[in-house]
N, CA, C and O atoms as a DFTB+ gen file, in Angstrom:
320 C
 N C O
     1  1     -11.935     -18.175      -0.891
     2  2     -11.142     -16.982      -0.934
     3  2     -12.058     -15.760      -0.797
     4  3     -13.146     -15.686      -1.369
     5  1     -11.432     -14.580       0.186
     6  2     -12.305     -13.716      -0.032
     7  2     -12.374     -12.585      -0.886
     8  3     -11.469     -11.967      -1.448
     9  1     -13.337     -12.456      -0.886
    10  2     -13.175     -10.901      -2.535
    11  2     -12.194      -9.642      -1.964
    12  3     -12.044      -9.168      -0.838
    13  1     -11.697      -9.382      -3.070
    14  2     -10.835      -8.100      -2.675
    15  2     -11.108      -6.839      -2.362
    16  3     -12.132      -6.373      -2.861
    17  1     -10.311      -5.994      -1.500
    18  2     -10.722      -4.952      -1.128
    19  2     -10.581      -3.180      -1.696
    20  3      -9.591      -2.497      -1.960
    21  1     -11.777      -2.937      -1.716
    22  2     -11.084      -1.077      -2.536
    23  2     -10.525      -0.793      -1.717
    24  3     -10.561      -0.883      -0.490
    25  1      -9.720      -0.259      -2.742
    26  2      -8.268       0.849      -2.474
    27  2      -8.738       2.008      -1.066
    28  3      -8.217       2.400      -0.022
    29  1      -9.812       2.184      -1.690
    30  2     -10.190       3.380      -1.696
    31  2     -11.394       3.490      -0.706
    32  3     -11.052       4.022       0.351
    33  1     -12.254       3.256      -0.742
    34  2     -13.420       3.059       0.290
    35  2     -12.999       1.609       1.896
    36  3     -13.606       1.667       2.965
    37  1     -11.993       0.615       1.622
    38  2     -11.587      -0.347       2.072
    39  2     -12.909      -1.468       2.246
    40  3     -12.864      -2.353       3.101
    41  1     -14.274      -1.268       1.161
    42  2     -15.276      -2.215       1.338
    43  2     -14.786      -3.163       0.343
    44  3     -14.183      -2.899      -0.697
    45  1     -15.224      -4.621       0.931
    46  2     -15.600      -5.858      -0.124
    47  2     -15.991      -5.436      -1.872
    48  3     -17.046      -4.938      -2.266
    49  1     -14.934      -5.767      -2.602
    50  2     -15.763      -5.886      -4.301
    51  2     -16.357      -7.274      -4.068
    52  3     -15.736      -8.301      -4.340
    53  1     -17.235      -7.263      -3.700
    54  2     -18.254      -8.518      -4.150
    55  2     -18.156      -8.714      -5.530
    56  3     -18.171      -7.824      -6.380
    57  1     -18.018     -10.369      -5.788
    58  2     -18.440     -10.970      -7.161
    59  2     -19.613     -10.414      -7.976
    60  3     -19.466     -10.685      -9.168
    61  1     -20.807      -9.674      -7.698
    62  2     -21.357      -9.293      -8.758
    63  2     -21.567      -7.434      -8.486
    64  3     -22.617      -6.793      -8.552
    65  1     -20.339      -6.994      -8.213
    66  2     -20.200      -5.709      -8.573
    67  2     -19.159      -5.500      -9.374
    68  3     -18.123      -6.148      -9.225
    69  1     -19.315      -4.442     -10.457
    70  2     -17.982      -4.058     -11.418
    71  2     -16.736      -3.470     -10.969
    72  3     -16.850      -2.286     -10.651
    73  1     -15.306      -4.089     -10.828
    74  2     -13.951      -3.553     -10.638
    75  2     -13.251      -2.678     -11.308
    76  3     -13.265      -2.930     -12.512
    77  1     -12.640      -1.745     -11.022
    78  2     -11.837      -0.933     -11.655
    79  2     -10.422      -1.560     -11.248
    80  3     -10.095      -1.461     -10.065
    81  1      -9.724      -2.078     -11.974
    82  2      -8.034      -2.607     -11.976
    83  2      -7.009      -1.523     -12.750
    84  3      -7.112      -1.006     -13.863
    85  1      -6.150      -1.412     -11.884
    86  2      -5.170      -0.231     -11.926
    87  2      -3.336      -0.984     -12.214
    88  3      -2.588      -1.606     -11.459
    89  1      -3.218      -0.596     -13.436
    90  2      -1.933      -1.688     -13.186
    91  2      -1.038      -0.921     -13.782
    92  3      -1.378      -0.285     -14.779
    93  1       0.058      -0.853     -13.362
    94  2       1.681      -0.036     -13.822
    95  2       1.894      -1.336     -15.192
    96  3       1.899      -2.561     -15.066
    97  1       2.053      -0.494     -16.457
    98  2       2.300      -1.328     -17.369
    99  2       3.904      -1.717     -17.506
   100  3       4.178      -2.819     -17.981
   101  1       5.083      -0.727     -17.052
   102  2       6.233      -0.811     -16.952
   103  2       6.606      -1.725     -16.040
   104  3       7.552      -2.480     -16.266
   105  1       6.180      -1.748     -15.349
   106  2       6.620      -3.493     -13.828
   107  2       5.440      -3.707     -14.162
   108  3       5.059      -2.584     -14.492
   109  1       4.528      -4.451     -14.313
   110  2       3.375      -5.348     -14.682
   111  2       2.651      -5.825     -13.224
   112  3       2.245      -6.963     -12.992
   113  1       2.573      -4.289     -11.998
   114  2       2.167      -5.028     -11.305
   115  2       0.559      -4.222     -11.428
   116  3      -0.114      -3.551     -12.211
   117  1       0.522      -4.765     -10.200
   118  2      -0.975      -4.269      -9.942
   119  2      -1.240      -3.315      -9.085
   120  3      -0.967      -3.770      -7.975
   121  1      -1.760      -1.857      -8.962
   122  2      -1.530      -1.165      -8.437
   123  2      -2.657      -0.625      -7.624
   124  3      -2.449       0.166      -6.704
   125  1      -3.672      -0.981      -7.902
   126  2      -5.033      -1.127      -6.724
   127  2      -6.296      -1.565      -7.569
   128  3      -6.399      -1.621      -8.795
   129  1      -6.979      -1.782      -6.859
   130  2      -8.279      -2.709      -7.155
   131  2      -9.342      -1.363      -6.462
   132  3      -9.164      -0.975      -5.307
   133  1     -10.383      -0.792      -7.333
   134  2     -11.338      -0.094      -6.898
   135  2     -12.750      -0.659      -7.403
   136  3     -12.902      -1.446      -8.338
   137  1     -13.772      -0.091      -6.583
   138  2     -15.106       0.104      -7.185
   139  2     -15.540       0.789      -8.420
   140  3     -14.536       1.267      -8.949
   141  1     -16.583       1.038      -9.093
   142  2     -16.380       1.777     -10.281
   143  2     -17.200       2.792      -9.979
   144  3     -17.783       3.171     -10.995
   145  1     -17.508       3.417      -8.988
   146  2     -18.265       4.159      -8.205
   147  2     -17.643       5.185      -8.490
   148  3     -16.439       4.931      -8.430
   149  1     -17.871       6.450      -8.835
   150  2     -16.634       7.852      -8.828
   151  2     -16.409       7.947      -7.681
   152  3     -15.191       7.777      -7.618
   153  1     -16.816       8.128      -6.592
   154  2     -16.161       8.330      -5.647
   155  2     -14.864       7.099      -5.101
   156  3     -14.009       7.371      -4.259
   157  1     -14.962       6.047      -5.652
   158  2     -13.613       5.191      -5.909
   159  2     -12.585       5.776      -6.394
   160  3     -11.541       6.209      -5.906
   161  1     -13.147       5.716      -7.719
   162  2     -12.245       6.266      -8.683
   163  2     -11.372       6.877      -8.769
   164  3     -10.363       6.736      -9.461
   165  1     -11.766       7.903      -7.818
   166  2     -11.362       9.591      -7.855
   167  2      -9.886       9.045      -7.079
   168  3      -8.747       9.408      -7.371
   169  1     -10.246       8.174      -6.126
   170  2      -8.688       7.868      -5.377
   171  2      -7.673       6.953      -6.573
   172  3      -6.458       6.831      -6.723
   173  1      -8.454       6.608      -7.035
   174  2      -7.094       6.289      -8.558
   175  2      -6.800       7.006      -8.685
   176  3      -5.602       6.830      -8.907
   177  1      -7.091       8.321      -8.751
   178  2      -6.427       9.259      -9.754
   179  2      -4.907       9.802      -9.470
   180  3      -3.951      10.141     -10.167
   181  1      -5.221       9.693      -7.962
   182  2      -3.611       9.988      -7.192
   183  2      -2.364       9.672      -8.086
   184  3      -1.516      10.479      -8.467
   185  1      -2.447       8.037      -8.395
   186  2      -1.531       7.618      -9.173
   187  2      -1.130       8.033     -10.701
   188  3      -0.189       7.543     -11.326
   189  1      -1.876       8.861     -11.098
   190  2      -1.525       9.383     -12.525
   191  2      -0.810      10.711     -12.741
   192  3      -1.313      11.833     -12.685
   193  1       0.369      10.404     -12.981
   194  2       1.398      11.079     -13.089
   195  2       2.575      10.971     -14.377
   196  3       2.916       9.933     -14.943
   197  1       2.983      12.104     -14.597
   198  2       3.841      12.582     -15.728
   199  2       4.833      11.334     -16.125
   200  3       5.626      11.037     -15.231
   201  1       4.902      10.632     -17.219
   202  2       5.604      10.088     -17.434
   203  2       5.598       8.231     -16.693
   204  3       6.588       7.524     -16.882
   205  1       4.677       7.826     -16.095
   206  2       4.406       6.483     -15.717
   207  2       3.070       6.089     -16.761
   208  3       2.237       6.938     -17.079
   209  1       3.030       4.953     -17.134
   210  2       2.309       4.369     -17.875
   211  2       1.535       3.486     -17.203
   212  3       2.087       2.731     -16.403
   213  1       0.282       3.426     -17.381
   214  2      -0.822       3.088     -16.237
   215  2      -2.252       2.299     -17.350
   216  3      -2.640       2.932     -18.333
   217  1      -2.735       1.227     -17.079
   218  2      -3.619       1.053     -17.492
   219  2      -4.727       0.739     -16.600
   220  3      -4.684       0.022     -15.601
   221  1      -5.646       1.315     -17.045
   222  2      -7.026       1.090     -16.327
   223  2      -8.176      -0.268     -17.040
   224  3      -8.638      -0.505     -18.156
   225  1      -8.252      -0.793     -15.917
   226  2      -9.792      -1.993     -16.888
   227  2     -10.769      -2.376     -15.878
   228  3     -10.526      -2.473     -14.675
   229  1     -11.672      -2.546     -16.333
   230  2     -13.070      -2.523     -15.869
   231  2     -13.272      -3.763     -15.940
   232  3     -13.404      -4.127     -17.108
   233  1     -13.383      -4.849     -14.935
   234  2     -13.886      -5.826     -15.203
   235  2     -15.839      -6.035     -14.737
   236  3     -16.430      -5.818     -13.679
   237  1     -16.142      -6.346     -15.576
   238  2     -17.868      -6.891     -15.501
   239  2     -17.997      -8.234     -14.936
   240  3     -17.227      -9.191     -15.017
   241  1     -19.457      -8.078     -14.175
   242  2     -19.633      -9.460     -13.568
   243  2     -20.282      -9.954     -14.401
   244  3     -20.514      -9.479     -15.513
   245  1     -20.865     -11.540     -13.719
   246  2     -21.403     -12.274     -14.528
   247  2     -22.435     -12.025     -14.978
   248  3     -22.932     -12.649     -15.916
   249  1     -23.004     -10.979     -14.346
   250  2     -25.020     -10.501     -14.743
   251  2     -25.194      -9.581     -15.368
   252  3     -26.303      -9.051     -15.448
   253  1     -23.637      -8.941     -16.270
   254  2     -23.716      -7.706     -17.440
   255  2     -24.166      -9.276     -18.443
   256  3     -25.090      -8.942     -19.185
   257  1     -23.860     -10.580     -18.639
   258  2     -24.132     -10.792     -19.651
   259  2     -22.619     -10.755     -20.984
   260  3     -21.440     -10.748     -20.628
   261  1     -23.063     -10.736     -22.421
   262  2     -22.211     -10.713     -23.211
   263  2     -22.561      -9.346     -24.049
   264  3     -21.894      -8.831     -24.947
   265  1     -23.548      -9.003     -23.603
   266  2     -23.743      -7.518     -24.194
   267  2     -23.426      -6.321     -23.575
   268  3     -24.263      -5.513     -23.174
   269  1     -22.103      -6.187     -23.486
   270  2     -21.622      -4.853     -22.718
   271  2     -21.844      -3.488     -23.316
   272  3     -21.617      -2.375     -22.843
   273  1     -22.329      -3.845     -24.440
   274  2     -22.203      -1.885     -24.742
   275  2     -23.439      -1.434     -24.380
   276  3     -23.753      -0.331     -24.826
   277  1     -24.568      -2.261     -23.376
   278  2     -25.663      -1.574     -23.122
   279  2     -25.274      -1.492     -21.257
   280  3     -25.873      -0.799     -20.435
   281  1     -24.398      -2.196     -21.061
   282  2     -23.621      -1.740     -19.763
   283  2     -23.136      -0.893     -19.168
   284  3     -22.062      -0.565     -19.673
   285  1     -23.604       0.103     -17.609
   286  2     -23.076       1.418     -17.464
   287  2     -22.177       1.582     -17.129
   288  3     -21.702       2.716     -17.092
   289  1     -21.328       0.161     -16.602
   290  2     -20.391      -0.007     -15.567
   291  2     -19.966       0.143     -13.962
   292  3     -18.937       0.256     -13.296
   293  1     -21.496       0.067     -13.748
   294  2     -21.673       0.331     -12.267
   295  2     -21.697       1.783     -12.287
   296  3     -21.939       2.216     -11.160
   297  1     -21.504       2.864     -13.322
   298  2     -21.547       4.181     -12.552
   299  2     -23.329       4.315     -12.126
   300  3     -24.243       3.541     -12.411
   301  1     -23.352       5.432     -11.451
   302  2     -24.639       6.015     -11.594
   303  2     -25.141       7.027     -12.420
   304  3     -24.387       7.994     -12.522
   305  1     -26.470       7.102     -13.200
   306  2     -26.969       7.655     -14.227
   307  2     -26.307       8.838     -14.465
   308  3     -25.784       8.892     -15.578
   309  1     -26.176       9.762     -13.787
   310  2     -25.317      11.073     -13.708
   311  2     -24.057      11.240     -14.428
   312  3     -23.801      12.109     -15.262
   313  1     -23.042       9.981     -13.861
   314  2     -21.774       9.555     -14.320
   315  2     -21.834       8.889     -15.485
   316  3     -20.828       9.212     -16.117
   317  1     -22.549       8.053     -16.166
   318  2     -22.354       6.926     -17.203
   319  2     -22.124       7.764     -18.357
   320  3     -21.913       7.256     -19.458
């Protein structure tokens, strides 16, 4: 299967880069898959609006390990 694509840039999330998952909590769907790059991001933001309920999650690859709170989340130093 192949890895999924940002929303937003339309490149490959490769397996060992960090995802940003965008999901409408009211219909339980899924509402785009980004990089955790700000410049990803920033195209999430479109979707946040008055009164829709939205959750955001970050998934980590396998080479953060089990110690995430020393994890930047893929941003860059600037952003973290």
């Amino acid at each position: 299967m192949k890895a999924p694509r940002c929303d937003a840039c339309r490149k490959r999330i490769r397996p060992n880069q960090h995802e940003f998952l965008l999901r409408d909590l009211d219909a339980g769907q899924v509402i785009g898959r980004y990089h955790t790059r700000p410049s990803c991001q920033v195209a999430a933001a479109k979707y946040i609006v008055p009164g829709v309920a939205l959750h955001g999650t970050v998934y980590h690859p396998e080479r953060c390990g089990g110690d995430l709170e020393s994890c930047d989340g893929g941003l860059p130093e600037w952003a973290a």
